[in-house]
TORMAR-822319 format. One record per atom (N, C-alpha, C, CB): residue number from 1; atom name; x negated, y, z negated. Coordinates in nm, 2 decimals. Glycine has a CB too. Layout:
{NUM; CA; {X; Y; Z}}
...
# end
This chain:
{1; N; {1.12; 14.65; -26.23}}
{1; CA; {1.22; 14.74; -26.28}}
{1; C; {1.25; 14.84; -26.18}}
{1; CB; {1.17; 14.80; -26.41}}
{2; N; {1.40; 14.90; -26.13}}
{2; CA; {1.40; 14.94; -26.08}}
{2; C; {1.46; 15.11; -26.11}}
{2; CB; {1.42; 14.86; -26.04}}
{3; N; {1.50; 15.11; -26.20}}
{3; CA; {1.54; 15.23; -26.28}}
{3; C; {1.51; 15.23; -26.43}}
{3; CB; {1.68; 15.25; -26.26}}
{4; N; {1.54; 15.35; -26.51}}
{4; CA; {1.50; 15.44; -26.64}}
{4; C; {1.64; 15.51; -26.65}}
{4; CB; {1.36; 15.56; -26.63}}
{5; N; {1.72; 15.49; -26.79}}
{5; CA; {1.78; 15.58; -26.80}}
{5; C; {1.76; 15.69; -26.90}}
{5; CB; {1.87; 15.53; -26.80}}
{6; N; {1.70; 15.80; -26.95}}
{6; CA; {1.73; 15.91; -27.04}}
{6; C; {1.83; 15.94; -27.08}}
{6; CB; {1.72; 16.00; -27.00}}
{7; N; {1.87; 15.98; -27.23}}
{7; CA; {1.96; 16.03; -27.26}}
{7; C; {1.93; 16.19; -27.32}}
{7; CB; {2.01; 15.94; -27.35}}
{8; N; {1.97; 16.29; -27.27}}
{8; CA; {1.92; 16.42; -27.30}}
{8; C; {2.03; 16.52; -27.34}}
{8; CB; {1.84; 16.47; -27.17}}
{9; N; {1.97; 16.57; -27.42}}
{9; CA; {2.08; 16.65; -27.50}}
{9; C; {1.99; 16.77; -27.51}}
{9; CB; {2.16; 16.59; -27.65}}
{10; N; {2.10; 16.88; -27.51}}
{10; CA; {2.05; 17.03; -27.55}}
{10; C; {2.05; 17.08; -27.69}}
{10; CB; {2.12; 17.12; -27.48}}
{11; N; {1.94; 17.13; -27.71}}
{11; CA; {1.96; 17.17; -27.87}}
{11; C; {2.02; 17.29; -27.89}}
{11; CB; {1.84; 17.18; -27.94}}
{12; N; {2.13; 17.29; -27.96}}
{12; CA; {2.23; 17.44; -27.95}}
{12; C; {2.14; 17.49; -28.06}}
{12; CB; {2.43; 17.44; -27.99}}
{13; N; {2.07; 17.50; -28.11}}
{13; CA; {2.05; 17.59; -28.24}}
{13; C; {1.93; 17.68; -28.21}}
{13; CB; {2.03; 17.49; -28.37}}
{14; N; {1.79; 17.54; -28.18}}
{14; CA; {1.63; 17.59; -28.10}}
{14; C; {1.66; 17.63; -27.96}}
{14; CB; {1.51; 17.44; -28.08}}
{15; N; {1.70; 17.55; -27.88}}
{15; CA; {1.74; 17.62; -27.72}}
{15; C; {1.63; 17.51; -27.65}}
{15; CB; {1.70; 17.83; -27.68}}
{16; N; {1.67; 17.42; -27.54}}
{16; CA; {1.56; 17.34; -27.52}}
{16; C; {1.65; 17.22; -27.50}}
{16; CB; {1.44; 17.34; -27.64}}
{17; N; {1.58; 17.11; -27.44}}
{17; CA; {1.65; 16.98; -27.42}}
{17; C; {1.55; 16.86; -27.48}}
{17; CB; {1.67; 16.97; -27.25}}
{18; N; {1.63; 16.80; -27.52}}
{18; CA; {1.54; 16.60; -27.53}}
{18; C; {1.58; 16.53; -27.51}}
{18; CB; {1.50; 16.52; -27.62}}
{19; N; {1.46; 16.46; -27.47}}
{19; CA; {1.54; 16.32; -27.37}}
{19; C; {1.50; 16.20; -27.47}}
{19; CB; {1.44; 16.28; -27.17}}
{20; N; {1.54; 16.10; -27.43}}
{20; CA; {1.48; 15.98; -27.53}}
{20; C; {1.54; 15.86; -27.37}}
{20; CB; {1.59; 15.95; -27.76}}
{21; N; {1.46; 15.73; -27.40}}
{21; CA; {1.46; 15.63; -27.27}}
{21; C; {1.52; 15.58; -27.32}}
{21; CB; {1.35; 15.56; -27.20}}
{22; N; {1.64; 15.51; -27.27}}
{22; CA; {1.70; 15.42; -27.38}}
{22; C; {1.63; 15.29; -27.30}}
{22; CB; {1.88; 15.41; -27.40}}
{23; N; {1.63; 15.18; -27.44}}
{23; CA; {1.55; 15.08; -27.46}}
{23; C; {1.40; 15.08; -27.43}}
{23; CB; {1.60; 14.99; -27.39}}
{24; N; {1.33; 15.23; -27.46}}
{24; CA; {1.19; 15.18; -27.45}}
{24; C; {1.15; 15.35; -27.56}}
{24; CB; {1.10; 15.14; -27.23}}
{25; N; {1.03; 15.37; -27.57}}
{25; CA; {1.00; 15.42; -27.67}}
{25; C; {0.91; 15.56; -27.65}}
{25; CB; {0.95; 15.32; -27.73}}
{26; N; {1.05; 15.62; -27.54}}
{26; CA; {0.92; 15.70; -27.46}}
{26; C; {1.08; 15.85; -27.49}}
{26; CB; {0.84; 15.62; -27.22}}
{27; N; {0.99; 15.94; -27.52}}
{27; CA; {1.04; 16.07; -27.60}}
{27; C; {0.96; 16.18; -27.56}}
{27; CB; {1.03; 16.07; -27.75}}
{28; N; {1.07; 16.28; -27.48}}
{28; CA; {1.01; 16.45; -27.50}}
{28; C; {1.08; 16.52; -27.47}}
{28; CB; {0.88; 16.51; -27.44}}
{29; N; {1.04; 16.62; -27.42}}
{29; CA; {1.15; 16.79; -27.42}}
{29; C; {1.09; 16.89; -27.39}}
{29; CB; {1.21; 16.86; -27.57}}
{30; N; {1.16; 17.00; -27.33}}
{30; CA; {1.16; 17.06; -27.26}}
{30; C; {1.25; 17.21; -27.27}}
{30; CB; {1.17; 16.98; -27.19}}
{31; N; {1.18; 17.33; -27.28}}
{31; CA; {1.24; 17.47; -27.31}}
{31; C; {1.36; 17.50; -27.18}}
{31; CB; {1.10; 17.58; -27.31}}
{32; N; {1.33; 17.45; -27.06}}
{32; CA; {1.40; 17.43; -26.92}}
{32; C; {1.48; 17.28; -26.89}}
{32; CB; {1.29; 17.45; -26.81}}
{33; N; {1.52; 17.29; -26.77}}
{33; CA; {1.56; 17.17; -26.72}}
{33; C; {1.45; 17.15; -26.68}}
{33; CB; {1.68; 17.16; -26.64}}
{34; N; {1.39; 17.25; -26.58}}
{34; CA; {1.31; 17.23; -26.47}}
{34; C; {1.15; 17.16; -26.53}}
{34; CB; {1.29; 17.39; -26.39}}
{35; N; {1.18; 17.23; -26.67}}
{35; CA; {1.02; 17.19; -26.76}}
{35; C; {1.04; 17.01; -26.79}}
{35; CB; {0.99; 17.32; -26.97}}
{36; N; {1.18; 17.00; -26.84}}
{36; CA; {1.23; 16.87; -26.90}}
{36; C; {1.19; 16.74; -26.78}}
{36; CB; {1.41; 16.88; -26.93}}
{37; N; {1.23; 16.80; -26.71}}
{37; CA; {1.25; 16.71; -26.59}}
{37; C; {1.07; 16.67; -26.57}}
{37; CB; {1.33; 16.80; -26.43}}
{38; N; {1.01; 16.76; -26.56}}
{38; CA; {0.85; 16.72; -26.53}}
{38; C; {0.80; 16.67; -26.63}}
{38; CB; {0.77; 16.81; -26.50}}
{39; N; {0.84; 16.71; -26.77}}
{39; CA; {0.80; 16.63; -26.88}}
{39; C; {0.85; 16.50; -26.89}}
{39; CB; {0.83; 16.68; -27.00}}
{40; N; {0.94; 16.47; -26.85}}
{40; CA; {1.02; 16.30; -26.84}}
{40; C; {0.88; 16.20; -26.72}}
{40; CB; {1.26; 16.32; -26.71}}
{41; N; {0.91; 16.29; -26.57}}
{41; CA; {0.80; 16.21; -26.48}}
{41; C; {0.73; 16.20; -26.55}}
{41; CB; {0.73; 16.27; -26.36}}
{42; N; {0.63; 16.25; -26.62}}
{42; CA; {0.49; 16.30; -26.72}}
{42; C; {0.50; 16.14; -26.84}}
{42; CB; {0.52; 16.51; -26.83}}
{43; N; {0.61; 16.15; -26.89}}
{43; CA; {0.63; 16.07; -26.96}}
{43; C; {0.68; 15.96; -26.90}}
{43; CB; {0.69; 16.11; -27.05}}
{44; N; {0.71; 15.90; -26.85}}
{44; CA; {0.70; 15.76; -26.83}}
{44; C; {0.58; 15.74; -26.72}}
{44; CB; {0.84; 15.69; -26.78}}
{45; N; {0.52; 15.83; -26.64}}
{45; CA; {0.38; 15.78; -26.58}}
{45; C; {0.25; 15.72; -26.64}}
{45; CB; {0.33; 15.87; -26.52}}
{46; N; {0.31; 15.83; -26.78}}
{46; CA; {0.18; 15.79; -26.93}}
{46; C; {0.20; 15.62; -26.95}}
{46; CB; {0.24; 15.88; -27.16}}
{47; N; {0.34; 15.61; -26.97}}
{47; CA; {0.40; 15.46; -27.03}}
{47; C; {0.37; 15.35; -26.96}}
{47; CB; {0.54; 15.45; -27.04}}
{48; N; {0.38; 15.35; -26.81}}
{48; CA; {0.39; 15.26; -26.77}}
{48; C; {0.23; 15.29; -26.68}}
{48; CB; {0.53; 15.23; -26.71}}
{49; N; {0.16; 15.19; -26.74}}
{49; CA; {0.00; 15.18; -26.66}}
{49; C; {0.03; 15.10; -26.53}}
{49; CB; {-0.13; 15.07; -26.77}}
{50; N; {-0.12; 15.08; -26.52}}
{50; CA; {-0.09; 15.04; -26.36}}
{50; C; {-0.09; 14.84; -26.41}}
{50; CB; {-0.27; 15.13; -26.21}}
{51; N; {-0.05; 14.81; -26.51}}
{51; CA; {-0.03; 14.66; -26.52}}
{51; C; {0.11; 14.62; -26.55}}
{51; CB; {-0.12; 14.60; -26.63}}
{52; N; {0.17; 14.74; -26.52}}
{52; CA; {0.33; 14.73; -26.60}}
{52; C; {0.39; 14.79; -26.45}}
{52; CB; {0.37; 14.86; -26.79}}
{53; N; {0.53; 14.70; -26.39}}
{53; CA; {0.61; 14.78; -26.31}}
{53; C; {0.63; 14.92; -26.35}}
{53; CB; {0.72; 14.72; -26.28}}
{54; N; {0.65; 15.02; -26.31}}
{54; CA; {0.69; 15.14; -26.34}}
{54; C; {0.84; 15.19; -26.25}}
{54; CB; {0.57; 15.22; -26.31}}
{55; N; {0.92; 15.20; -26.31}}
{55; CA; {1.08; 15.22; -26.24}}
{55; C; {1.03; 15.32; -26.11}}
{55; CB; {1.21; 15.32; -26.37}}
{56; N; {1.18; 15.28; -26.02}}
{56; CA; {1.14; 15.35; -25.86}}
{56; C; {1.26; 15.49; -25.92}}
{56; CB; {1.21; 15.22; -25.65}}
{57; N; {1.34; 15.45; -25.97}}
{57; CA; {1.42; 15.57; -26.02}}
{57; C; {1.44; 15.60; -26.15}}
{57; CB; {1.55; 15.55; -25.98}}
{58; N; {1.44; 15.73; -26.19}}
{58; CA; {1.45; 15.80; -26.34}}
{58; C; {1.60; 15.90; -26.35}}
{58; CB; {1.29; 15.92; -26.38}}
{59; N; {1.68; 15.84; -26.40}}
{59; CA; {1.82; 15.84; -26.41}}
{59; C; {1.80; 15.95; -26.55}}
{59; CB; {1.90; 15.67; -26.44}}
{60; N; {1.89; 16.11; -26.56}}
{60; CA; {1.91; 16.15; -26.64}}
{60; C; {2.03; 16.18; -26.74}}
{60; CB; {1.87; 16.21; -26.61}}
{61; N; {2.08; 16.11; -26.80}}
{61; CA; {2.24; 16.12; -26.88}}
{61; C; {2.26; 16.21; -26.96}}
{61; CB; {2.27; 16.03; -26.97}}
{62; N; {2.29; 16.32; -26.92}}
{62; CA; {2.33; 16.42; -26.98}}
{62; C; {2.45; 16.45; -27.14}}
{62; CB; {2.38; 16.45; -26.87}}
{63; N; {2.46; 16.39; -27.21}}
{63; CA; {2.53; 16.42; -27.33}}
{63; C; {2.57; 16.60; -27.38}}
{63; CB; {2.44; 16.34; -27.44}}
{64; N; {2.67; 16.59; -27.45}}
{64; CA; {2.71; 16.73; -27.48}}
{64; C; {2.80; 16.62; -27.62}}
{64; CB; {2.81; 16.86; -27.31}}
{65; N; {2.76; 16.71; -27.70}}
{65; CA; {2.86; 16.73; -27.83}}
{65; C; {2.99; 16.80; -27.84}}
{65; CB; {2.80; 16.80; -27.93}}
{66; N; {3.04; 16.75; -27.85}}
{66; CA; {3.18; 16.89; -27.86}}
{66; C; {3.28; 16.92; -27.94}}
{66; CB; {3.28; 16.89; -27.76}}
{67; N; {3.30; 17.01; -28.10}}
{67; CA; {3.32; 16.95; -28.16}}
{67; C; {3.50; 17.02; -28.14}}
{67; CB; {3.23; 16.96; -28.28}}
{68; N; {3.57; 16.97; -28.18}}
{68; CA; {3.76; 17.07; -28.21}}
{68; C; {3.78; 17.08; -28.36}}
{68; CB; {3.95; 16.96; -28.14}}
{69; N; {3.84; 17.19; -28.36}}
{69; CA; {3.86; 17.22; -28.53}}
{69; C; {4.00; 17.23; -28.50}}
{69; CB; {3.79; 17.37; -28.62}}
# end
């Protein structure tokens, strides 16, 4: 495998970000970007042992909601 993609959104209400992997089952968050971002490494180093390829790149997709009245 050569990449991971995240989908991470900010929580307007708590303050803080979460990511979720799409297609695999790996979730967390972060009060910063800077905290998010090390919690993501953190979390897929847990996931992928040393019998499982582990992605060379971790891709972060940023989403925003936006609503118009």
């Amino acid at each position: 495998m050569s990449e991971i993609v995240f989908e991470v959104r900010e929580d307007e209400v708590d303050g803080g970000y979460t990511a979720n992997a799409l297609g695999y089952g790996i979730h967390t968050q972060g009060d910063t970007l800077e905290e998010l971002r090390a919690m993501v490494k953190d979390a897929v180093q847990c996931y992928f042992d040393e019998t499982m390829d582990a992605p060379k790149i971790i891709r972060l997709h940023f989403v925003r909601d936006e609503v118009l009245a």
